[in-house]
C-alpha positions in Angstrom: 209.5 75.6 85.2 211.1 72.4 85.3 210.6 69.2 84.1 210.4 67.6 87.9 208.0 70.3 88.9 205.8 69.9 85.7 205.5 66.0 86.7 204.9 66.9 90.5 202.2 69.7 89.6 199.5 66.9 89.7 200.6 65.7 93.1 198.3 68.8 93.9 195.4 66.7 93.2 194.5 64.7 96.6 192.3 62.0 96.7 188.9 62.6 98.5 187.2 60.4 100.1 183.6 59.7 98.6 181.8 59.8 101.9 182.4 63.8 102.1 179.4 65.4 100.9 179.1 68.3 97.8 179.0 70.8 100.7 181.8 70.0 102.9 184.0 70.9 99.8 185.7 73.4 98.5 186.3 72.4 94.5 188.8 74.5 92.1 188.3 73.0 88.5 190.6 74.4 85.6 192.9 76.3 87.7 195.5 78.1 84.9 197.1 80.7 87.1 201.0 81.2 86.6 202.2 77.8 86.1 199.1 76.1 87.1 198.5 73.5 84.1 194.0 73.0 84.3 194.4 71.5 87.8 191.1 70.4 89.6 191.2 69.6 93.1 188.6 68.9 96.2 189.5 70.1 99.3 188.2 69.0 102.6 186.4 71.7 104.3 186.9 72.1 108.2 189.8 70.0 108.5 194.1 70.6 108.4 194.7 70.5 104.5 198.5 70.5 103.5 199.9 71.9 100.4 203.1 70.5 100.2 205.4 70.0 96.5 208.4 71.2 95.2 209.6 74.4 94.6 207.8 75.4 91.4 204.8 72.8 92.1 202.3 75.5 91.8 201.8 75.4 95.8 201.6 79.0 95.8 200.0 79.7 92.9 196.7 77.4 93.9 196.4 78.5 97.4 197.2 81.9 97.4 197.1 83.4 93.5 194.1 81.4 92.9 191.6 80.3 95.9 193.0 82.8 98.1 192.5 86.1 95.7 188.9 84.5 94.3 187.4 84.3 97.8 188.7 88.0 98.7 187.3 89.4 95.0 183.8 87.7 96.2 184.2 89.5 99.5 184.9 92.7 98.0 181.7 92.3 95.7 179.6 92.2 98.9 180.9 95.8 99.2 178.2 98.8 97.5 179.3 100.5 94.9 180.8 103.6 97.1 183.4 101.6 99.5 184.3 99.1 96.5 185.7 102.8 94.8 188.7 103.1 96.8 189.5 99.4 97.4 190.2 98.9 93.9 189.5 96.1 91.0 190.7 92.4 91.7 190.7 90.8 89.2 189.8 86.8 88.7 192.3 84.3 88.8 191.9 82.1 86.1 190.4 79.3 86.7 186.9 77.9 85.7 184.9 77.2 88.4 185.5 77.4 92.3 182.7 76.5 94.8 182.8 76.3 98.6 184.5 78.7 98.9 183.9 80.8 102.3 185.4 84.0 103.4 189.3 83.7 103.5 192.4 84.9 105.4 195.9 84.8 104.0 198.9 84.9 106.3 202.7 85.7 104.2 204.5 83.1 104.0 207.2 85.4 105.2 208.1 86.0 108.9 206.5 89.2 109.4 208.7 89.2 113.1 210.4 87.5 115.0 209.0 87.7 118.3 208.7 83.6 118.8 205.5 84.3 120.9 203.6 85.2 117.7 200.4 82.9 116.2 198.0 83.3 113.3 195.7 85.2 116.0 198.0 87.9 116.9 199.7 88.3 113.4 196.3 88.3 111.4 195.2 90.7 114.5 192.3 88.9 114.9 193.3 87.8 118.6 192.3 91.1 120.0 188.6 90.7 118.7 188.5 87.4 119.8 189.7 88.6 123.5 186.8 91.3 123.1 184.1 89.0 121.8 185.1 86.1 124.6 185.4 89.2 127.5 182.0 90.4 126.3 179.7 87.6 125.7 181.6 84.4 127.6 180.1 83.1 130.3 182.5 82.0 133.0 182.4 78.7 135.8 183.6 77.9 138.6 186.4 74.8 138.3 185.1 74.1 142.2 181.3 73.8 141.7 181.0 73.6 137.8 178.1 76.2 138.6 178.0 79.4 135.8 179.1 82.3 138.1 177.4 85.8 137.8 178.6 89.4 138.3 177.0 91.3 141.1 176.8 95.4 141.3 177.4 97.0 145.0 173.7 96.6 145.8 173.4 93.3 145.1 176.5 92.5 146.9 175.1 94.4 150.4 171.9 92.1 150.1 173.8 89.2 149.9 175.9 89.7 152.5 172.9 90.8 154.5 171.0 88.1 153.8 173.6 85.2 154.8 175.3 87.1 157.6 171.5 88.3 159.6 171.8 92.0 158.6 
């Protein structure tokens, strides 16, 4: 690693404001993996967080080598004994302590196509179970009347039709 990306590795270290509370964070303290030298950070939860730096910062290292692969090893944990035999062992990254930390997604930071229509939904896959979920439980309003509209079978179509049109 360089000298220049030694010196920037602590630009990694953001400054948090103190009004955030213990819970709205996620905190990596000691993070050692690859070229990451004991860096300790607090991360904003539910907000845009940018990792910028040089190349050879550590960029990668903190986001995907170490907060990334600790919140999938946690995940994988959840698993029983049985479906945690054929997914492997992940190991820790090393790193002392990280807390916050939620279930987490990674996206390559190559282009996996190049269809320009592509977002985080449709390449994680995720947009289709969204579309599902939303199809299944939404609840849909009119943009005249701001009233919730409601789905009607055959039957329930005739009585209405009956009822305002006198039979």
């Amino acid at each position: 690693m360089s000298k220049s990306a030694k010196e920037n590795t602590e630009t990694l270290v953001a400054p948090l404001p103190d009004v955030v509370a213990e819970e709205e964070v996620i905190e990596v303290v000691g993070a050692k993996e690859h070229n990451l030298k004991d860096i300790s950070v607090r991360i904003p939860r539910n907000q845009l967080v940018v990792v910028t730096g040089i190349s050879g910062s550590g960029k990668s290292s903190l986001a995907f080598d170490t907060i990334y692969a600790e919140g999938q090893r946690r995940y994988m944990e959840t698993f029983n004994s049985y479906a945690r035999q054929f997914l492997g062992n992940m190991e820790r990254p090393e790193v002392e302590m990280i807390s916050g930390l939620s279930p987490v997604i990674s996206i390559e930071q190559k282009t996996t196509g190049r269809n320009p229509r592509s977002t985080v939904g449709t390449i994680t896959e995720i947009y289709d179970f969204l579309r599902l979920l939303y199809a299944r439980i939404g609840e849909a309003y009119s943009y005249a009347t701001g009233k919730k509209m409601v789905r009607y079978n055959e039957d329930q179509m005739l009585q209405q039709i009956m009822e305002r049109f006198d039979g």
